[in-house]
N, C-alpha and C positions, 0 to 999 in steps of 0.2 A: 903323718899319714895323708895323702892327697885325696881331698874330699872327690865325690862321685858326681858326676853332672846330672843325674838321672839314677834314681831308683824305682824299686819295683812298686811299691806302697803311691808315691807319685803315680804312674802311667798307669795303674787301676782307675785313678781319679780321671784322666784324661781321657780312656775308652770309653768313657760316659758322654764324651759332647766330639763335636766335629767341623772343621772350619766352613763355614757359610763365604760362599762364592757372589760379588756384585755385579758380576761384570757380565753379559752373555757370553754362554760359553759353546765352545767351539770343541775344542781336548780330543779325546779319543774315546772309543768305545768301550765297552767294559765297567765302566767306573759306580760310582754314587752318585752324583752328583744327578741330580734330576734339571732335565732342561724345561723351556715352555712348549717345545717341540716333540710333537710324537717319534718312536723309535722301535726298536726293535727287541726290546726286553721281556722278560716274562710278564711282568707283570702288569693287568690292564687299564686301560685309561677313559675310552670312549669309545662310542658308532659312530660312526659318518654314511650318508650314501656314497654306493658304489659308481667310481667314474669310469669311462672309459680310458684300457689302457692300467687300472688297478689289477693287481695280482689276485687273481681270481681268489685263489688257494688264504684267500685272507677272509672271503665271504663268509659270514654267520650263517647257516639255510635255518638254524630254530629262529633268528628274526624274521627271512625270508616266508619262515612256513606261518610266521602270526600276523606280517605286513606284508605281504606277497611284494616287497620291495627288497631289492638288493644292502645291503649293509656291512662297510667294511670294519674289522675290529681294529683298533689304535691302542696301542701301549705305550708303556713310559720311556720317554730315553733319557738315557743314562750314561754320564760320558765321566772320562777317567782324564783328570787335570794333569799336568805338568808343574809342579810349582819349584822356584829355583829361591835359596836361602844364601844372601852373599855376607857373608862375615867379615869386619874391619881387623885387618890381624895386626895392626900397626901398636908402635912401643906405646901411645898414648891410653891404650886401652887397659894398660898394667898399672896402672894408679891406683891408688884406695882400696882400704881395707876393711872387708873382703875387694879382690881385684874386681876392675870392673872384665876383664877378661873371663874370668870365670863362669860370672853372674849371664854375660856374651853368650859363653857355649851353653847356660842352661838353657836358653832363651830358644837358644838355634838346635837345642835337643828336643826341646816340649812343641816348635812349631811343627819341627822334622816326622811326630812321632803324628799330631794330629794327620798331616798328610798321608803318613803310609795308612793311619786305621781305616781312611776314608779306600784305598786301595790308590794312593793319588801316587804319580812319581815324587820322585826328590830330587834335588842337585843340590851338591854342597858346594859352593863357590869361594874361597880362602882367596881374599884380595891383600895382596903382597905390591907394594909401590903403583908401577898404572898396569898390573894385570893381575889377572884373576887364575886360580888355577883349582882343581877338582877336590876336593876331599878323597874322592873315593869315586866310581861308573855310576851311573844311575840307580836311586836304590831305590826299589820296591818289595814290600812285603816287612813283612817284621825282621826276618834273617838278615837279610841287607841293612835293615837299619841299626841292630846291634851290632853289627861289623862295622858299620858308619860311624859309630860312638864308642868305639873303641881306638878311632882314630882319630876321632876328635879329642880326645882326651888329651891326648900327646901334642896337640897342634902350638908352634911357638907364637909369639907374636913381636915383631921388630920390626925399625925402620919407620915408614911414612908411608900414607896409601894417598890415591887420587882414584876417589871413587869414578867420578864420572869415567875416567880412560881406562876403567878397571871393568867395568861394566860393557863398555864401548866393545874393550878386544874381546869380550866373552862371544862364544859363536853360540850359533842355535839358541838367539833367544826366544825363539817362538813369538808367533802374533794368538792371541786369544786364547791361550792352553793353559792361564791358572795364574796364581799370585809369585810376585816377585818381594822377600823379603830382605830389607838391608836393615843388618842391625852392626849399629857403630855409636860414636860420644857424638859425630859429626861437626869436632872442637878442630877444624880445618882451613885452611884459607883455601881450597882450591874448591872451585864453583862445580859443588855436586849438585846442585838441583839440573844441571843437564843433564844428567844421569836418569832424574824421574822425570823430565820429559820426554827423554827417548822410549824407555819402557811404558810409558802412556802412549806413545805413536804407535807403540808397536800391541796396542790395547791389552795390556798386560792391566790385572789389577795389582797395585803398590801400597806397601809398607812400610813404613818408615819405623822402625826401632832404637830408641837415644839411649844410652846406658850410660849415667853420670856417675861418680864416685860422689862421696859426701861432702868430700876436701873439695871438690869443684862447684856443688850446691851449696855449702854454708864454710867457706874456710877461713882456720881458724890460728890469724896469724897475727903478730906487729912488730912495728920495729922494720932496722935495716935488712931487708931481706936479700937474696940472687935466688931469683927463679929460673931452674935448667927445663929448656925443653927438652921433652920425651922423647923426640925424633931428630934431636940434633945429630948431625956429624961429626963433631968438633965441638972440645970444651968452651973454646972463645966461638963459637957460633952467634949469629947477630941476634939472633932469636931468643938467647936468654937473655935474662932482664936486673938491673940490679933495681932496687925500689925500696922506698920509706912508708910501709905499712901504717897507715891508722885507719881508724875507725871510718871516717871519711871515706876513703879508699877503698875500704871494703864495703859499705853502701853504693857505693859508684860500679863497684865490680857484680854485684847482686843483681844490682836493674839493670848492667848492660846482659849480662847471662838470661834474666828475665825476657828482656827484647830481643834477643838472640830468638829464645824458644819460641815466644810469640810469633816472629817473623816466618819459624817454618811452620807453624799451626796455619797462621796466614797462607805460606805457599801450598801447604797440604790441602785445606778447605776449599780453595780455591779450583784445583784438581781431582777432587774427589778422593786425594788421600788419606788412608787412614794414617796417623801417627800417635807414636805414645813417647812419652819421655818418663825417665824411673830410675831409683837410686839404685847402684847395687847394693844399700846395704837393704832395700826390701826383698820379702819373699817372689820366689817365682811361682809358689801358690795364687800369691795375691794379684801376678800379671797376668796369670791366665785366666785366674776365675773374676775379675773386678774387673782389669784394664784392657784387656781382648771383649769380655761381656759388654762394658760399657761404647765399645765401637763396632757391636754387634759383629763378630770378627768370628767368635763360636756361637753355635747353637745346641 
């Protein structure tokens, strides 16, 4: 029976909190998202005096009539994010047990689910070798988004992706309209971090999401081994490896994995990225309510 990426029990717990925005925002009107700028919402914020050239029809006369001075009301604005969710669909993400594929779409259900509650858009972005292609139209509202997850469900995952050129051909990335999440293993040789400085030029605020399998975090081998890569083309590909596992060797494989992650904590802090790295064999309870909390990511 194909377990569920999202149940009802789950997204009870998630309409209780909602993604906290770093970045100034720009987005659309409509939304949740409180600016530091006055707007045009219901709801009210301040006085100011009356300038010349203010829309009269905004004057308070009961301050008028208590300070015989003009006073205009100011309300909250309120803008409606954009935020786009680009998924690694490549063969290397079907590793470990549970896949990390799966543990992937919960990840990209639970982020998906916080933006619509906020009333924020969505895009779903399936990056397939160096381009990206749609889940599904733009989804907004709850109706959209279970339609969105029910097609995410079925999503495969093969071959090799090159984030950066996957990102690159994506159109309408918008400048300043919400968060860009990319959740992948990022176990790649092809130089993604250009990927997250373009999306910072383009003052997006960035996510970084690592989804490791166990086998990758602590593996547990010896001996003569052949390691096949996951995105090879061909059995003899240069890329699989024959190798004399011991103990040594897997010490030596831990601290480079180690440095590996450090290296992108390094390039994320450095940028103001958030990043998380996490096993699939953890809860997505525990990524949202610990590992999102702990990078103030929800409130």
């Amino acid at each position: 029976m194909k377990e569920r990426i999202i149940d009802d029990k789950f997204i009870e717990r998630l309409e209780a909190i909602t993604l906290a925005m770093k970045i100034p925002l720009n987005g659309f009107f409509g939304g949740n998202h409180r600016t530091k700028l006055y707007g045009s919402s219901v709801e009210f914020a301040d006085f100011r005096e009356y300038n010349l050239g203010d829309d009269i029809r905004r004057i308070d006369w009961n301050s008028y009539a208590r300070f015989e001075k003009y006073f205009i009301k100011q309300y909250v604005d309120e803008r409606q994010m954009h935020h786009q969710i680009f998924l690694d669909c490549s063969n290397s993400m079907l590793s470990g047990n549970p896949k990390k594929a799966l543990f992937a779409k919960k990840i990209v259900a639970a982020m998906g689910f916080l933006s619509v509650s906020c009333m924020d858009k969505t895009s779903y972005k399936l990056m397939y070798q160096d381009k990206s292609m749609d889940l599904c139209g733009l989804v907004v509202g709850k109706q959209a988004y279970y339609h969105a997850m029910g097609l995410l469900e079925n999503v495969k995952f093969e071959g090799s992706v090159d984030i950066t050129n996957a990102i690159l051909s994506t159109s309408n990335i918008g400048k300043s309209e919400g968060m860009t999440i990319i959740v992948s293993d990022f176990l790649t040789e092809n130089d993604w971090k250009k990927a997250v400085d373009y999306l910072l030029y383009n003052k997006r605020q960035v996510m970084l999401i690592q989804v490791l399998s166990n086998e990758e975090i602590d593996p547990v081998v010896n001996g003569r081994v052949i390691f096949l890569d996951s995105e090879m083309e061909h059995p003899l590909d240069e890329r699989n490896l024959k190798m004399n596992i011991t103990r040594a060797s897997l010490e030596v494989y831990k601290q480079a994995l180690n440095d590996y992650i450090n290296d992108i904590k390094s390039f994320c802090s450095k940028r103001g990225v958030d990043f998380v790295s996490i096993s699939c064999e953890d809860s997505i309870e525990r990524f949202v309510f610990k590992k999102l909390q702990e990078l103030e990511v929800i409130s």
